[in-house]
C-alpha positions in Angstrom: 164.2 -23.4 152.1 161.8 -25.8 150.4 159.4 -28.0 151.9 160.3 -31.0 152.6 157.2 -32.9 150.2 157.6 -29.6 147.7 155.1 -31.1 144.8 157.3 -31.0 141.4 156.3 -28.2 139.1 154.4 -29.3 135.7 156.4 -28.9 132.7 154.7 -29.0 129.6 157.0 -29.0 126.4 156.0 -28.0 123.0 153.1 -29.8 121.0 154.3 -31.5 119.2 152.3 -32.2 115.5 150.1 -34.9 115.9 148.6 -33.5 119.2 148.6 -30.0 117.5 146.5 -32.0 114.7 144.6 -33.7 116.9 140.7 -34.2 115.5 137.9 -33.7 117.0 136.4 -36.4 119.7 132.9 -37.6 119.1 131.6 -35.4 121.9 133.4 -32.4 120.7 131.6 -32.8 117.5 128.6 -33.2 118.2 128.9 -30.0 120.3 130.1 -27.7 116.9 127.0 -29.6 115.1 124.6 -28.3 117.6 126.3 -24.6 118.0 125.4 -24.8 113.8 121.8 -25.6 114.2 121.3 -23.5 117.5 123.3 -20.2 115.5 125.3 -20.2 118.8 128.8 -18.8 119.7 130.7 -20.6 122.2 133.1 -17.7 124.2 135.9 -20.0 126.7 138.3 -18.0 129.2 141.7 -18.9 129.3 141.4 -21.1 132.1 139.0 -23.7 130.8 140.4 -27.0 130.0 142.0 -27.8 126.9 138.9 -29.7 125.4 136.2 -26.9 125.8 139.3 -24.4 124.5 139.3 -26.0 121.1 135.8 -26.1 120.5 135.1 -22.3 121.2 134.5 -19.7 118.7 137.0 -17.4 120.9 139.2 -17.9 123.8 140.7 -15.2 125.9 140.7 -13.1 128.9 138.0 -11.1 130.1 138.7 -8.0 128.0 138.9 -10.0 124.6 135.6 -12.5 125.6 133.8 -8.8 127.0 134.2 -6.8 122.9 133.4 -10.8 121.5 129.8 -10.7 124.1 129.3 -7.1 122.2 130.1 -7.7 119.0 128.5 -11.1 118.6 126.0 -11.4 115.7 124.7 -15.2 117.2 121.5 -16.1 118.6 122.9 -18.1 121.3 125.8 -17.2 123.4 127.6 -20.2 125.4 129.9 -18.7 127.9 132.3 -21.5 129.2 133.7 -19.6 132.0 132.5 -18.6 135.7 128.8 -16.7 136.9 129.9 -13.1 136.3 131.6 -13.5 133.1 128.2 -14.8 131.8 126.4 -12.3 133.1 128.4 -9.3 131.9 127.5 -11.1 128.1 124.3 -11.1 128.9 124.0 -7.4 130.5 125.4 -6.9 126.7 123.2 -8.6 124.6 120.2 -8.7 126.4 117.8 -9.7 123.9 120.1 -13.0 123.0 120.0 -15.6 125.2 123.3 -16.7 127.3 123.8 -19.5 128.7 126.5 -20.9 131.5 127.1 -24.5 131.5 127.6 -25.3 135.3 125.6 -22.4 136.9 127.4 -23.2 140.1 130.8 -21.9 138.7 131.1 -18.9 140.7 133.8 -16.9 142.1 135.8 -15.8 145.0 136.5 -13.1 144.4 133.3 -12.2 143.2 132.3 -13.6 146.4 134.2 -11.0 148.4 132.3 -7.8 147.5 128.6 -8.2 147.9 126.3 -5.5 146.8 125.0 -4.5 149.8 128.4 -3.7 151.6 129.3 -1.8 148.9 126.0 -0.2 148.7 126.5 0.4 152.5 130.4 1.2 152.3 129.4 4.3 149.2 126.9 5.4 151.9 129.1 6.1 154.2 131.5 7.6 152.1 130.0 9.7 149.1 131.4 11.1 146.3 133.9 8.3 145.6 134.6 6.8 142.0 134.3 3.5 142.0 136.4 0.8 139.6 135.3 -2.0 139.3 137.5 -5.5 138.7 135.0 -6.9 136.0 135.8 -10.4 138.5 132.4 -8.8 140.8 128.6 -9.4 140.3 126.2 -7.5 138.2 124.7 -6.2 141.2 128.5 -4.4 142.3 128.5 -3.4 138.6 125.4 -1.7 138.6 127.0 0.1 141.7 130.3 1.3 140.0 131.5 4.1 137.5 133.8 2.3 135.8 134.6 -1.6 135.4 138.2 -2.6 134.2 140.4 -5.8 133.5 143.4 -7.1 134.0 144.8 -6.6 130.7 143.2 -2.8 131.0 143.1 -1.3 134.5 146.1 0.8 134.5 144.7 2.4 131.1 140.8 2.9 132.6 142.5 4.1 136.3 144.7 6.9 133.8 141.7 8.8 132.0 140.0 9.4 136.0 140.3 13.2 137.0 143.4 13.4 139.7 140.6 15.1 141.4 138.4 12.1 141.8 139.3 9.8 145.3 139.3 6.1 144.1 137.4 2.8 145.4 139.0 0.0 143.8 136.7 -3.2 144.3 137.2 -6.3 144.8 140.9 -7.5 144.6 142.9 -5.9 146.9 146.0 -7.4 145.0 145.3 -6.1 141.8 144.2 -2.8 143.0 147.9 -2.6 144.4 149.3 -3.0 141.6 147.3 -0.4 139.3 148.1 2.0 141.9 151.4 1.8 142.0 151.8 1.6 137.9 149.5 5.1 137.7 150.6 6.1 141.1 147.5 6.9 142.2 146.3 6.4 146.0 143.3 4.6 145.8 141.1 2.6 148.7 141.5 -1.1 148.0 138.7 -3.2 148.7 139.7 -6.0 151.1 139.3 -9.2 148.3 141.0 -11.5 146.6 141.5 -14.4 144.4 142.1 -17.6 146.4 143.5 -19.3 143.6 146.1 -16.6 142.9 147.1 -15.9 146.0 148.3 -20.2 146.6 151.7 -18.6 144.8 154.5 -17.9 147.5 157.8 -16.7 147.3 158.9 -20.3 148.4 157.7 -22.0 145.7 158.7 -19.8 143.1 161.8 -19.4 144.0 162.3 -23.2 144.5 161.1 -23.2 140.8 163.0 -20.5 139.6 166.5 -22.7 140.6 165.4 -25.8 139.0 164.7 -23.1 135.6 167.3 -20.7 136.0 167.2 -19.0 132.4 162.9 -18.9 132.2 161.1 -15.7 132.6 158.8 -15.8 135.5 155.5 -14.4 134.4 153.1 -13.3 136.8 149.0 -12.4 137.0 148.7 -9.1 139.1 146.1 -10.8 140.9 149.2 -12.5 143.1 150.3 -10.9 146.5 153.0 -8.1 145.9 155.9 -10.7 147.3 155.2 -12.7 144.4 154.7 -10.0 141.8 158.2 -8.2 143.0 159.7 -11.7 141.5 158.5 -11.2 138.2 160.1 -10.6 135.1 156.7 -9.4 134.3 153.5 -9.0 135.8 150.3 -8.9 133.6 147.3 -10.1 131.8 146.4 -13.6 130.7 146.3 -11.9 127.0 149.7 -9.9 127.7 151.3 -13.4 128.1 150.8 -14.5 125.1 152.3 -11.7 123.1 155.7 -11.7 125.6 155.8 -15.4 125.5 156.2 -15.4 121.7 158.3 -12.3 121.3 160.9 -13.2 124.1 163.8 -15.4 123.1 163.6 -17.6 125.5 162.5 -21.5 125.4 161.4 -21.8 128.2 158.8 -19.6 130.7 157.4 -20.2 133.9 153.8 -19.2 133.9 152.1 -17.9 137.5 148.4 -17.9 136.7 145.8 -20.7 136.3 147.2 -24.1 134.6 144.4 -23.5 131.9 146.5 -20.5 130.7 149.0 -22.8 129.5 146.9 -25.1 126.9 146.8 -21.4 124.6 150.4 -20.7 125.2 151.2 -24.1 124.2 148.6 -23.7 121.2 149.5 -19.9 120.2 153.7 -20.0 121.0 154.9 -23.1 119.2 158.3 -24.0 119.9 158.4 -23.2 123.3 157.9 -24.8 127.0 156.0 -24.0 129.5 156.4 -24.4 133.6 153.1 -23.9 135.7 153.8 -22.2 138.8 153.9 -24.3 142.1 151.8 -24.7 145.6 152.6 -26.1 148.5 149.7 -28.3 147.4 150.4 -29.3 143.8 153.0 -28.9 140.9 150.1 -26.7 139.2 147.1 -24.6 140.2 143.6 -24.9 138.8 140.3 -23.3 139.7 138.3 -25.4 141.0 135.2 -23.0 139.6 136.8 -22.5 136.1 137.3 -26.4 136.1 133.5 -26.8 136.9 132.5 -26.5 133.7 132.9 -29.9 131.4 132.6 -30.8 127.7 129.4 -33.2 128.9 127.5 -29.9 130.4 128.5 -27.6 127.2 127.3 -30.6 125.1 124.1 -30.3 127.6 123.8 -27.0 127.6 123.2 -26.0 124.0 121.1 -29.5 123.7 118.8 -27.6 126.5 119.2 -24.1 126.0 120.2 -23.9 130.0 120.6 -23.1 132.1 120.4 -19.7 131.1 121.4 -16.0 132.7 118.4 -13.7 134.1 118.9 -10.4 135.4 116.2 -8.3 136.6 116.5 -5.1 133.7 117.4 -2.4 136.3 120.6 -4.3 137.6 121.0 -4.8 134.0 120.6 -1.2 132.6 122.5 0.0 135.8 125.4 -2.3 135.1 125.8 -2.0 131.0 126.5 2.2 131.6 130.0 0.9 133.2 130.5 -2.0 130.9 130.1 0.4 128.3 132.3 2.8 129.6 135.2 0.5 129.9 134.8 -0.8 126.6 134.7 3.1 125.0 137.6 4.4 127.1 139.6 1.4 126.6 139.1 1.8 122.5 139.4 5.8 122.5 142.0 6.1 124.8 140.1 9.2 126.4 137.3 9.4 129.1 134.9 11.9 130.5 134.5 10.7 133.7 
């Protein structure tokens, strides 16, 4: 069955050279002039639009952008992306100053788990370990053991003693899915993306007839109907890598629209088909989208606005960071 006023899906085919080529704008200039003079890196997420994607220094998923936030060597670090992302570089570099171009750009998920019901939920039920969806505040950080990805749950979930009885904050959806891939029970904290879960079975089966031969890929952050459709389920940085070494031509992507301007950019050749909602032939965030090239341009003019943390929540929340980032290089943990 399909709805009667089904929106079309968005197909977007190959670039083709001269927008591939395309130069700079004037605004997109004379933001890479003032990340020179302010030493600044600029750090995007996969969903950004396409115009603040080809001005950053890197662009990935929250794994790839958390090492870059370690690693970086800048004075200034521009994080185009939503409130917790920014906050996890600066509970990383805490003598560098981060800034967030639309400080309003917050989360739903995020939203879902405040500190003081976990605080109150840990309370009631010591001696759980605690993993943490890096998509949750500093303040939930500063509360966790460990904090994982997308792209590296199943690997973090893996190294914890069988012994240990799991809290898995704050997507409920995700959390499914690790458990079932390490088969390990865990309590699922009752969150979840609202962009994410906008994918139904409907609509991607109504597109999955119209592209009969294209892969569907899927973000584990989608309900378990939709992830049972998949050809694969996985990370925005996953998709790149089986995008480009799958034969097919075509794929249709089930994540945030923005994924598809670096699948478009990093899989020549190829086409790409944004999942459906009843809504639209596409899905954006309407946080990720908050952020604009006229704000970034603002933002390193101003140097703001920038991340503050009071240092406890910070020190508290770095141990986990840190731990994610060890065990996810080493491949071991001593939890």
């Amino acid at each position: 069955m399909t709805t009667p006023h089904a929106p079309a899906p968005l197909v977007f085919p190959p670039l083709d050279a001269t927008e591939a080529l395309r130069p700079p704008s004037p605004l997109q200039e004379e933001i890479l002039r003032l990340k020179r003079e302010r030493n600044a890196v600029i750090l995007a997420h996969n969903y950004q639009v396409d115009e603040i994607q080809r001005v950053a220094d890197y662009t990935g998923d929250s794994l790839g952008l958390s090492y870059k936030a370690a690693e970086t060597q800048a004075d200034i670090i521009v994080f185009c992306g939503v409130h917790f992302m920014a906050e996890t570089a600066k509970i990383t570099n805490p003598g560098k100053t981060v800034i967030l171009p639309e400080m309003d750009a917050g989360c739903s998920l995020s939203d879902s788990c405040p500190a003081t019901q976990l605080a109150a939920y840990k309370e009631a039920n010591p001696g759980l370990y605690v993993v943490a969806y890096i998509n949750c505040s500093a303040e939930v950080k500063a509360l966790s053991d460990v904090i994982c990805t997308s792209g590296n749950a199943v690997k973090i979930v893996s190294q914890i003693p069988a012994e240990r009885e799991i809290l898995f904050v704050p997507d409920q959806n995700l959390g499914q899915w690790v458990s079932r891939q390490t088969k390990r029970p865990m309590r699922l904290w009752p969150g979840s993306c609202y962009a994410h879960v906008l994918y139904s079975v409907r609509n991607i089966e109504r597109v999955r007839a119209q592209f009969s031969n294209a892969p569907v890929v899927v973000h584990p952050e989608c309900i378990e109907a939709v992830r049972d459709m998949a050809d694969i389920v996985c990370s925005t940085e996953k998709m790149i890598s089986y995008c480009r070494d799958n034969p097919a031509d075509t794929f249709i992507i089930v994540t945030e629209t923005g994924m598809i301007n670096r699948l478009r950019r990093e899989v020549p050749g190829k086409s790409f088909v944004a999942g459906p909602t009843d809504h639209c032939g596409c899905n954006d965030c309407r946080f990720m989208k908050m952020n604009t090239l006229e704000k970034l341009r603002d933002s390193l003019a101003t140097l703001s606005p920038r991340i503050e943390m009071p240092a406890p929540v910070m020190d508290a929340a770095r141990i986990p960071i840190t731990r994610m980032l060890e065990w996810s290089r080493a491949g071991n943990a001593n939890a």
